[in-house]
C-alpha positions as CSV (number, residue, x, y, z in Angstrom):
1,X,-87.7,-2.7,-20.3
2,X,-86.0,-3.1,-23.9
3,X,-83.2,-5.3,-22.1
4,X,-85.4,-8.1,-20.9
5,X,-86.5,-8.4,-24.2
6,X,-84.7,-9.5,-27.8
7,X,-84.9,-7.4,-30.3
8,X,-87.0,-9.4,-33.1
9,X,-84.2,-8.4,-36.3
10,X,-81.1,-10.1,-34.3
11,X,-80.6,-13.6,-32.8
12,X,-80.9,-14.0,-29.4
13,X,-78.3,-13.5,-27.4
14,X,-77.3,-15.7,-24.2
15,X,-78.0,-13.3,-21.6
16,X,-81.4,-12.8,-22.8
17,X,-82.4,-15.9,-20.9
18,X,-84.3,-14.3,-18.0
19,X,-84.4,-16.6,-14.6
20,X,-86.9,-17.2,-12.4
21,X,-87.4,-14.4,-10.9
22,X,-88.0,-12.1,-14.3
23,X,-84.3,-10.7,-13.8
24,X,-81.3,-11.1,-15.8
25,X,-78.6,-13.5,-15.5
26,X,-75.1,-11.8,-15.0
27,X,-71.4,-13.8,-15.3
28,X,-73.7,-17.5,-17.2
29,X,-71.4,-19.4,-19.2
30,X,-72.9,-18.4,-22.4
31,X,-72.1,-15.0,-21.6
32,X,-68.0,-16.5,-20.9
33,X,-68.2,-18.0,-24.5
34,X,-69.9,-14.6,-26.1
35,X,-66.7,-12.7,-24.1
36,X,-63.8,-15.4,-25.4
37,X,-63.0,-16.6,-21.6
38,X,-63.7,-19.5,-19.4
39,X,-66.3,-19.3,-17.4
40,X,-66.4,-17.7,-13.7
41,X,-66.5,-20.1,-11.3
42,X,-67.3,-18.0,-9.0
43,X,-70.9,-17.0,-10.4
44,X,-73.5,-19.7,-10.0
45,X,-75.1,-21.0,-12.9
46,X,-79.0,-19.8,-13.7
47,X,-81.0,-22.3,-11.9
48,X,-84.4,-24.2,-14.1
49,X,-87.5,-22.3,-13.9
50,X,-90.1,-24.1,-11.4
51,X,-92.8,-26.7,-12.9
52,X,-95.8,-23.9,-12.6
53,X,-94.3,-21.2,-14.0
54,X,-94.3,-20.6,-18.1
55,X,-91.2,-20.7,-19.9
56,X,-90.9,-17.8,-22.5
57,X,-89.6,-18.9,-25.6
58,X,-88.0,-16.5,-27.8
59,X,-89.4,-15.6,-31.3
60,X,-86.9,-16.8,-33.7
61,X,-86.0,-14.9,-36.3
62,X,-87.1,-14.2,-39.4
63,X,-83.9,-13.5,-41.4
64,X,-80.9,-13.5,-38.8
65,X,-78.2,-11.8,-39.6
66,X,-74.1,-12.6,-39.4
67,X,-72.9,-11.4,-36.0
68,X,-70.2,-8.8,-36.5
69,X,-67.0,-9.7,-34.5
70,X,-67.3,-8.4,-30.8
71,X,-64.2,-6.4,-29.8
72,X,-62.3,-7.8,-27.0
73,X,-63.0,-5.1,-24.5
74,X,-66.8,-4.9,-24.9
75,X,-67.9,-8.2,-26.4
76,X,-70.0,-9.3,-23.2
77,X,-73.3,-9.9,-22.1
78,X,-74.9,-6.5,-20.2
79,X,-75.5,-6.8,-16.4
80,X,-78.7,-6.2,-15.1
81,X,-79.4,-2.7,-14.0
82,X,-77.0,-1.9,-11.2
83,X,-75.0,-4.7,-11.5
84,X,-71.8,-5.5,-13.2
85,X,-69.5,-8.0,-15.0
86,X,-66.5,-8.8,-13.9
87,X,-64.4,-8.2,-17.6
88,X,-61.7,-6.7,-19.4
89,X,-61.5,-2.8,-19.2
90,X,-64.8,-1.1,-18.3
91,X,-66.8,-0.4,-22.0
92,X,-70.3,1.3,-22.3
93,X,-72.3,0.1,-25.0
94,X,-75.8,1.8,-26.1
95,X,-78.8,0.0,-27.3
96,X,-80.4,1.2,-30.2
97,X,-83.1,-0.6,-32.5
98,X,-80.5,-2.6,-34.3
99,X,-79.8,-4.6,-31.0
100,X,-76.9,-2.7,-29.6
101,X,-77.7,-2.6,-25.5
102,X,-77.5,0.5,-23.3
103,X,-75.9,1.4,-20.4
104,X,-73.7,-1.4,-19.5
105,X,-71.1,-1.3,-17.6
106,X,-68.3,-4.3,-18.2
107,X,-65.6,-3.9,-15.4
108,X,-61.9,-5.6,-15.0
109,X,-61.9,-8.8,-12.7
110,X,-60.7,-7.9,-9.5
111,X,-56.8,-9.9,-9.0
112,X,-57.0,-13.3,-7.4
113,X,-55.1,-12.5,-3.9
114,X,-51.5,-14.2,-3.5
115,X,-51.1,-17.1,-1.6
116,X,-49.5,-16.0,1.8
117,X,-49.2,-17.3,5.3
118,X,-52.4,-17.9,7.2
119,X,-53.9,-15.9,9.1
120,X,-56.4,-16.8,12.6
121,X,-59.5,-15.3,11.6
122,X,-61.8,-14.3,14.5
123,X,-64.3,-16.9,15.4
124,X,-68.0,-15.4,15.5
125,X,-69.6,-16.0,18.8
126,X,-71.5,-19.4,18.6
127,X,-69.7,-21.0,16.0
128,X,-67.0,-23.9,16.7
129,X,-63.4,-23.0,16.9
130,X,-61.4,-24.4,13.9
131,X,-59.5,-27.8,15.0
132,X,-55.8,-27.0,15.8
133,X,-52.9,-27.6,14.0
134,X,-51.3,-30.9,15.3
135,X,-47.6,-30.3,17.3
136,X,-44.7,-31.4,14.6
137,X,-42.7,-32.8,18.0
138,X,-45.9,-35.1,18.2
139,X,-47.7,-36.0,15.0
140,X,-45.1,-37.5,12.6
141,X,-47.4,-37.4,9.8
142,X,-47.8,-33.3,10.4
143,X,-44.1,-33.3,10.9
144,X,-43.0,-34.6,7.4
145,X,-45.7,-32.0,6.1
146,X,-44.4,-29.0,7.8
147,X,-41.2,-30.5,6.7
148,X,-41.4,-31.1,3.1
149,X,-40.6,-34.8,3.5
150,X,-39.9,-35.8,-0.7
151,X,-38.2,-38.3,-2.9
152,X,-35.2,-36.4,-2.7
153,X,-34.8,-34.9,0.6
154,X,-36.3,-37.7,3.1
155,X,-35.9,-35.3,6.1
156,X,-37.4,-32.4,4.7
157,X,-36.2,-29.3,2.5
158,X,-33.3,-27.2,4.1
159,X,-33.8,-24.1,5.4
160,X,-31.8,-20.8,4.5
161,X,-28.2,-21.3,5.5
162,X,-27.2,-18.7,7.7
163,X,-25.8,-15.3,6.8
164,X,-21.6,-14.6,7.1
165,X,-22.6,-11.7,9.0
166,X,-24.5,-13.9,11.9
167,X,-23.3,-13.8,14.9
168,X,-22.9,-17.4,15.4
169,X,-20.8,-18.0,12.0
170,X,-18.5,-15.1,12.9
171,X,-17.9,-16.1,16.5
172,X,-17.5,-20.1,15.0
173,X,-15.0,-18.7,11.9
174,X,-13.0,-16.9,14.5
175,X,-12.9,-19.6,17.1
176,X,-12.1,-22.2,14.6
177,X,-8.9,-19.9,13.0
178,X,-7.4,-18.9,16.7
179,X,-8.1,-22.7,17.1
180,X,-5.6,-23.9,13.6
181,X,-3.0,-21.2,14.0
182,X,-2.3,-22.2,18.0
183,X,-2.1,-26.1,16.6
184,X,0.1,-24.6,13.8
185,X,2.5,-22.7,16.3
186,X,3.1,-25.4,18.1
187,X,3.5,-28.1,15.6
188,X,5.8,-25.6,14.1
189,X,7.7,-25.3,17.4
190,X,7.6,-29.2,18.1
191,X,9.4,-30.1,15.0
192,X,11.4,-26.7,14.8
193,X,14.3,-28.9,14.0
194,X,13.3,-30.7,11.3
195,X,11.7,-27.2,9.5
196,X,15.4,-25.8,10.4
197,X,16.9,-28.5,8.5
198,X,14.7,-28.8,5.5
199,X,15.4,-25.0,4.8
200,X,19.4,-25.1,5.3
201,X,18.3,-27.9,2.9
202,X,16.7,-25.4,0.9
203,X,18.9,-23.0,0.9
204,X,22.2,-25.3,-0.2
205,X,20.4,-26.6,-2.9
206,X,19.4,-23.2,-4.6
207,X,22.9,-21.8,-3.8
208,X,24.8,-25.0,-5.7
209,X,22.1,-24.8,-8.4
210,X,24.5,-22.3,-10.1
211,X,27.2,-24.7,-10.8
212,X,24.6,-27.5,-11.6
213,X,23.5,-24.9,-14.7
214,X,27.5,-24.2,-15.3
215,X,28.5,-27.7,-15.6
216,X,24.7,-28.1,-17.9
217,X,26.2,-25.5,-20.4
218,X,29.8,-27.7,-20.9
219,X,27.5,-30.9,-21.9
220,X,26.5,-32.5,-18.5
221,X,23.3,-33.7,-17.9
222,X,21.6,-32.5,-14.8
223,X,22.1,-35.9,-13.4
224,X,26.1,-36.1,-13.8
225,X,26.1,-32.1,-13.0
226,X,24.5,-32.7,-9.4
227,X,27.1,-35.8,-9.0
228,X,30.2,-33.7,-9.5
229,X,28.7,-30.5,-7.8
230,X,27.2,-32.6,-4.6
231,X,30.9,-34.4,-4.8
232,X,33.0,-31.2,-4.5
233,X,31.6,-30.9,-1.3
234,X,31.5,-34.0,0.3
235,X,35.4,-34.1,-0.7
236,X,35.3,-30.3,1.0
237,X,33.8,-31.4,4.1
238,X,35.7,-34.4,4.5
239,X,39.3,-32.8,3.9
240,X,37.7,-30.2,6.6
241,X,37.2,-33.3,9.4
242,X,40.4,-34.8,8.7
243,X,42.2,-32.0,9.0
244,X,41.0,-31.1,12.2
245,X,41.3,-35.2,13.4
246,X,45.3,-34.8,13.7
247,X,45.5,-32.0,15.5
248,X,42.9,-32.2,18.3
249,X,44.5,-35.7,19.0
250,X,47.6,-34.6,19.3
251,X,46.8,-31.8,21.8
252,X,44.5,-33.9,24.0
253,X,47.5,-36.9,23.9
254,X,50.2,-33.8,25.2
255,X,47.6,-32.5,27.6
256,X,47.3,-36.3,29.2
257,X,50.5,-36.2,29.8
258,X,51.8,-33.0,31.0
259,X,49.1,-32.6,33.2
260,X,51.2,-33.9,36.3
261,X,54.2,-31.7,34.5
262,X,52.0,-29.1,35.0
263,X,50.8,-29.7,38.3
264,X,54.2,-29.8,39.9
265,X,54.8,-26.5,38.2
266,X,52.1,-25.1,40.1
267,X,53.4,-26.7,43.4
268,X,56.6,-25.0,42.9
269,X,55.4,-21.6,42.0
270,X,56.7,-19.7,45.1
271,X,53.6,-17.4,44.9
272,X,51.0,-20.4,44.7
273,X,52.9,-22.2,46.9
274,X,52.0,-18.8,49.5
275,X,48.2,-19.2,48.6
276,X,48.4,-23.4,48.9
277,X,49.4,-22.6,52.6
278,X,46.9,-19.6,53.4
279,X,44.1,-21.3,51.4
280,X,44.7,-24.6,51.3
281,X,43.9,-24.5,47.6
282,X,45.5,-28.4,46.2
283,X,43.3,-29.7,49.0
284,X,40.3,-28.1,48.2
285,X,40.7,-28.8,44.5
286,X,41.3,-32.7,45.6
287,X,38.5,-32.4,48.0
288,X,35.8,-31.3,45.1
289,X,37.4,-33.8,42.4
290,X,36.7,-36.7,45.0
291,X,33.0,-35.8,45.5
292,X,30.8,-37.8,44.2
293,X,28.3,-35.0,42.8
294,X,31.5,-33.1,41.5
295,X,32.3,-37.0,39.9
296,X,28.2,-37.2,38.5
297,X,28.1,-33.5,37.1
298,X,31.4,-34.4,35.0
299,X,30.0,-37.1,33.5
300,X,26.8,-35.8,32.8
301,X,28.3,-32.7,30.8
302,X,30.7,-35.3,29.3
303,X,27.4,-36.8,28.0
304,X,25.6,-34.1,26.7
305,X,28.9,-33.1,24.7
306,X,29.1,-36.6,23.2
307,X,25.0,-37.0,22.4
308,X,25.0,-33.0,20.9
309,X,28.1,-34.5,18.9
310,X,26.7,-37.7,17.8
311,X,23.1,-35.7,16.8
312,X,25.2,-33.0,15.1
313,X,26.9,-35.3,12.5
314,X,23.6,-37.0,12.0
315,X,21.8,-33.7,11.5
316,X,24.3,-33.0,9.1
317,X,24.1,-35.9,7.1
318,X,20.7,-35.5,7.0
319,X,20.9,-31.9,5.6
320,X,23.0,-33.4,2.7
321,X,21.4,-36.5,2.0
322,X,18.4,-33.7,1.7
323,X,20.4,-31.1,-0.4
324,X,21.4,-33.7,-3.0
325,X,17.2,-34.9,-3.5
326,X,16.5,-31.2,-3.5
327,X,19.0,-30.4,-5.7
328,X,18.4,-33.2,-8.2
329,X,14.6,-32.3,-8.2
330,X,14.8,-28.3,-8.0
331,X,13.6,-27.8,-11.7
332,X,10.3,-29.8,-10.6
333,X,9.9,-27.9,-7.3
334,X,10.1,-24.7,-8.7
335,X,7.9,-25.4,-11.4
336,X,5.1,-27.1,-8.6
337,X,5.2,-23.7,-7.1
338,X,4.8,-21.7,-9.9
339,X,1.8,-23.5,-10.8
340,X,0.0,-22.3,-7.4
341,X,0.0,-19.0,-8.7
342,X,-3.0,-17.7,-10.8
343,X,-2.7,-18.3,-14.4
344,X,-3.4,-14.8,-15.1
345,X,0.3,-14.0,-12.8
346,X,1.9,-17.3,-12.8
347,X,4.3,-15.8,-15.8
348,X,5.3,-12.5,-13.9
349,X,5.4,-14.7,-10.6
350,X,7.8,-17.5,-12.5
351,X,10.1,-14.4,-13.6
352,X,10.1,-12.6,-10.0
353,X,10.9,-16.4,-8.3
354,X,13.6,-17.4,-10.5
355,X,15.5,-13.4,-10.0
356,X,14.8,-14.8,-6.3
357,X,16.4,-18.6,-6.8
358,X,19.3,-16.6,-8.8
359,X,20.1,-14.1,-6.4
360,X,20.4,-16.6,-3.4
361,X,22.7,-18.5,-5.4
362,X,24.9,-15.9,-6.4
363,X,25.3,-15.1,-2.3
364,X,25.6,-18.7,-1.4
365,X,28.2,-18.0,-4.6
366,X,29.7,-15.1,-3.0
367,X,30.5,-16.3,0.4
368,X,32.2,-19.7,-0.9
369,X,34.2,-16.8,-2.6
370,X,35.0,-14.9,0.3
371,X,35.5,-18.5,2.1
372,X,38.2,-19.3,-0.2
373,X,39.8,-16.2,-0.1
374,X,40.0,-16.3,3.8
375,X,41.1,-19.4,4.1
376,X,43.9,-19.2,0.9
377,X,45.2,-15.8,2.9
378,X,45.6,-17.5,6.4
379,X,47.3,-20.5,5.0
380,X,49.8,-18.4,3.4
381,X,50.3,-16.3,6.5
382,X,50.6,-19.7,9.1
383,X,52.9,-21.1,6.4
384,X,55.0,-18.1,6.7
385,X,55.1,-17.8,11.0
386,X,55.7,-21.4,10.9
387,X,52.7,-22.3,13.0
388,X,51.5,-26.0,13.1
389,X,48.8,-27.4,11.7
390,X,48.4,-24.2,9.3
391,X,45.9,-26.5,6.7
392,X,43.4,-27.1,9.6
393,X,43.5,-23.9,10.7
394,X,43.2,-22.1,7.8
395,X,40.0,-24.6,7.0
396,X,38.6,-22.8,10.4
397,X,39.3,-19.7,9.1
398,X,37.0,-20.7,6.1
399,X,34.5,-22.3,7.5
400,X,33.7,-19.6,9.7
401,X,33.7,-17.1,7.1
402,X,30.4,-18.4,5.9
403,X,29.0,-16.6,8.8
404,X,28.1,-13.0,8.0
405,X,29.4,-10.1,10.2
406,X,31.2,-12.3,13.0
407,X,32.3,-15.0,11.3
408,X,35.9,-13.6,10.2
409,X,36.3,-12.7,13.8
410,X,35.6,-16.1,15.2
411,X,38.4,-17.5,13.0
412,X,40.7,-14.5,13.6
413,X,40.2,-15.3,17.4
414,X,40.4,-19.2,17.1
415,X,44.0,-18.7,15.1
416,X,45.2,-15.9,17.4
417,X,45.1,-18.2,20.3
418,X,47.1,-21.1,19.1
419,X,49.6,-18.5,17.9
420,X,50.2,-17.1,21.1
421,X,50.5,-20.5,22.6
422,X,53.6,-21.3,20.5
423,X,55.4,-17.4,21.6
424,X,54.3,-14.1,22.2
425,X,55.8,-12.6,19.1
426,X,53.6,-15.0,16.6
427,X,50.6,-13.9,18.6
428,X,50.8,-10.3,18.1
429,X,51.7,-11.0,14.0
430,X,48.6,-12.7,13.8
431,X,46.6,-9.9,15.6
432,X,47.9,-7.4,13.6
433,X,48.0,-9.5,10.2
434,X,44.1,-10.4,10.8
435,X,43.0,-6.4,11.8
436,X,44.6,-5.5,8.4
437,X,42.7,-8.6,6.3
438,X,39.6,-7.5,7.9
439,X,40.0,-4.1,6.6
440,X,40.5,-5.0,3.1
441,X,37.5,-7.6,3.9
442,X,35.0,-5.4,5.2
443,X,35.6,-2.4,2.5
444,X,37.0,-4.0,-0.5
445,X,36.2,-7.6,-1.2
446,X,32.4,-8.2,0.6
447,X,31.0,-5.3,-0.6
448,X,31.9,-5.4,-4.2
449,X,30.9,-9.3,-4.0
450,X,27.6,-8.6,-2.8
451,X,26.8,-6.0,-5.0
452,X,27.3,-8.1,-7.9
453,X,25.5,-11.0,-6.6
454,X,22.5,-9.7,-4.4
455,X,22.3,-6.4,-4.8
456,X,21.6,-5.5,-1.3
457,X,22.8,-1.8,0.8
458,X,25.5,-2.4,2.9
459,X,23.5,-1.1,5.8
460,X,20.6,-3.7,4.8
461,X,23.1,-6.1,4.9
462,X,24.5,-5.6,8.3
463,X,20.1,-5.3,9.4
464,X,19.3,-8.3,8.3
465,X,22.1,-10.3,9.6
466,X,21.5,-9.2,13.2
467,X,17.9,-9.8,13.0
468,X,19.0,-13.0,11.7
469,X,21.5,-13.9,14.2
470,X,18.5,-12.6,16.9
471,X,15.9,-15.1,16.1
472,X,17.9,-18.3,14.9
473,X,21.5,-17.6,15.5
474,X,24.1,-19.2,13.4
475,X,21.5,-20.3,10.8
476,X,19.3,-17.1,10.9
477,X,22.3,-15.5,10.1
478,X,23.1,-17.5,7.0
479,X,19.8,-17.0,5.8
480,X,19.2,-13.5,6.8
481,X,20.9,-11.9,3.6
482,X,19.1,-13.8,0.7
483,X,15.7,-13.3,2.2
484,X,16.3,-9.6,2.5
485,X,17.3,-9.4,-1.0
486,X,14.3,-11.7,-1.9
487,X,12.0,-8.8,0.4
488,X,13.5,-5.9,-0.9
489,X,13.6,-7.3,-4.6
490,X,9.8,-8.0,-4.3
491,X,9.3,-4.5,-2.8
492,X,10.9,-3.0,-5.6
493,X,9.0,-4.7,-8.5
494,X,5.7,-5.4,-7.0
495,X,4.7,-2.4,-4.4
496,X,6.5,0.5,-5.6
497,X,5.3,0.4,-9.1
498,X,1.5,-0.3,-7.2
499,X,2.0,2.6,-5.1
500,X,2.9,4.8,-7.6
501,X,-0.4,3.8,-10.0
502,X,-3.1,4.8,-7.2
């Protein structure tokens, strides 16, 4: 054939080398070098010729010419007949009498296959089964392999963590937040006085912060501002006490001793004198006040009134020894909580909290108004009926104003009661005198007040402060009011401009 042999005008190419057997060498490393790659390992070099067999030289030549430069697809050695190269894209060369070759077919190497898992391969019948992989739980050694036992992770590599959707992370998530919120609820029902007080607190402070900024604007600095302010109404509460000192012990000193005054009244009342005699009724009433149980139960309500007493003055000290800190540190706790906002809101939050802070402070404000004006108009009226004690009980009158709704009614009531105890005709002045204030109240003074301070409906108003009263009584009253204005204000800027982009 003209491939086994090389053509006598070129230089002779690597693959010309013919083996032992007379064929062609395919995939030799001279043919790797001729093709610009690295040798296949996978083709076994040509092995030596045998001792008694000639070794054909080839003729070299006469005037060799320069190579010209092979191209990268078909610069290769040609495979024998029938076989084939593993090389870049598949080329055809011819070979002519200038040493071209004919009829070789270069093909692309078939892709290594990937590294995957391993597979059991079936055993042929009379060949030994492969040892088997040693048990991680008893070969240490096979355990750190499996493992990926490193330098930086000792115990091996983690695996995957597990998805949010997983079963077990859902059912753990939800089992873990039922678990916080019940140890929330009752931590928040265990020290439900405490949280009561620190709001009252709360709410104190942000409704005197208004005369704090006031007394700022004159020259005061917030420090001497809060001292006047927080001593306005220590000097407020303590006038309240003292006024009420005189006459509760004079009433309990005339009660001690017309009580026998008014026991022999009773004895010569012909018509309970009748029902003594049927009923036995003084004997009776002896008879229960000289039990012992009747003697226990006494004292034991005469306890609990002193201990709610003594824990309401201390509760009450406590809520202004916690005002004036809050009060004094307000600017700093309001700028705390603007800072857990996102940066990106915290300016429109800091605008919507301070309308907040300045609309519970103009209705703290507003009913220290309506306070005053209560408690100015029954002073004037006991002063003119000639009632006693008219300071004190125009102080009730005050005082219970600060409750929305039923608070003028309480003091109306409290007032109307001592007036009928000193004649029947200063009783019914004060009923009628108090109907008409409520009147003017209810339609004249509270709702222009509140309009100019909170802003709230009427009807909202009167909402709120049952729902209030509902949950927390006295003090969910007081504080019903300024969080609905805070709710409704916050509905009005924030979701009703939302709704209205979708």
């Amino acid at each position: 054939m003209s491939e086994d042999v090389p053509p006598k005008n070129r230089p002779p190419l690597p693959e010309d080398a013919a083996g032992d057997d007379g064929t062609e060498e395919t995939g030799t490393a001279g043919e790797a070098a001729a093709a610009g790659r690295a040798p296949d390992a996978s083709v076994p070099p040509p092995s030596p010729p045998a001792d008694d067999e000639p070794v054909d030289s080839p003729e070299p030549a006469d005037s060799p010419e320069p190579a010209e430069p092979a191209e990268p697809a078909a610069a290769a050695a040609p495979a024998e007949s029938g076989g084939s190269v593993r090389l870049g894209d598949v080329a055809t060369v011819d070979d002519d009498d200038n040493g071209g070759v004919t009829g070789k077919t270069l093909t692309r190497p078939e892709p290594e296959p990937e590294a995957g898992p391993e597979r059991a391969l079936p055993v042929p019948a009379g060949t030994a089964a492969p040892p088997a992989t040693p048990d991680p739980a008893l070969d240490i050694e096979q355990r750190k392999r499996e493992a990926g036992v490193d330098q930086r992770f000792p115990f091996g590599r983690p695996g995957r963590p597990l998805g949010q959707a997983h079963p077990f992370v859902f059912g753990f998530t939800a089992a873990l937040g039922v678990m916080t919120a019940y140890i929330l609820v009752r931590a928040a029902a265990n020290a439900q006085s405490v949280i009561i007080m620190l709001v009252v607190a709360m709410f104190l402070a942000v409704g005197l912060n208004p005369a704090v900024e006031r007394l700022k604007r004159l020259g005061l600095s917030r420090g001497w501002s809060v001292a006047v302010v927080f001593l306005g109404v220590l000097l407020f509460f303590s006038g309240f006490v003292a006024s009420l000192i005189p006459p509760l012990t004079d009433q309990v000193s005339a009660l001690t001793k017309n009580v026998p005054i008014y026991i022999q009244q009773l004895q010569d009342n012909p018509k309970i004198a009748e029902w003594d005699q049927r009923y036995r009724l003084l004997e009776q009433a002896q008879k229960k006040i000289n039990d012992p149980k009747f003697q226990e139960t006494l004292a034991t309500r005469a306890y609990e009134v002193g201990r709610q007493a003594v824990s309401g003055t201390v509760q009450s000290l406590t809520i202004l020894i916690l005002t004036l800190y809050f009060l004094g540190s307000l600017p700093q706790i309001k700028t705390f909580a603007y800072q857990l906002a996102p940066r990106s809101r915290r300016a429109r939050v800091a605008l919507l909290g301070d309308e907040i802070l300045d609309r519970i402070g103009g209705y703290v404000a507003g009913q220290f108004t309506i306070a005053f004006i209560a408690g100015l108009a029954s002073y004037i009226f006991l002063e003119i009926l000639g009632l006693p004690y008219a300071l004190a009980l125009s102080l009730i009158v005050a005082v219970t104003a600060l409750i929305p709704l039923i608070g003028a009614t309480i003091g109306a009531v409290v007032v109307t009661l001592v007036a009928f105890l000193n004649g029947l005709p200063e009783g019914i002045a004060s009923i009628v005198f108090y109907v008409i204030y409520q009147q003017v109240e209810n339609y004249l003074v509270y709702p222009r007040i509140m309009k100019r301070t909170v802003d709230v409906q009427p009807a909202v108003t009167i909402v709120a402060a049952l729902v209030g009263a509902a949950l927390l009584g006295v003090i969910g009253a007081l504080l019903a009011i300024p969080t609905a204005a805070a709710i409704s204000l916050v509905i009005r800027e924030v979701f009703l401009p939302r709704q209205e982009s979708l």
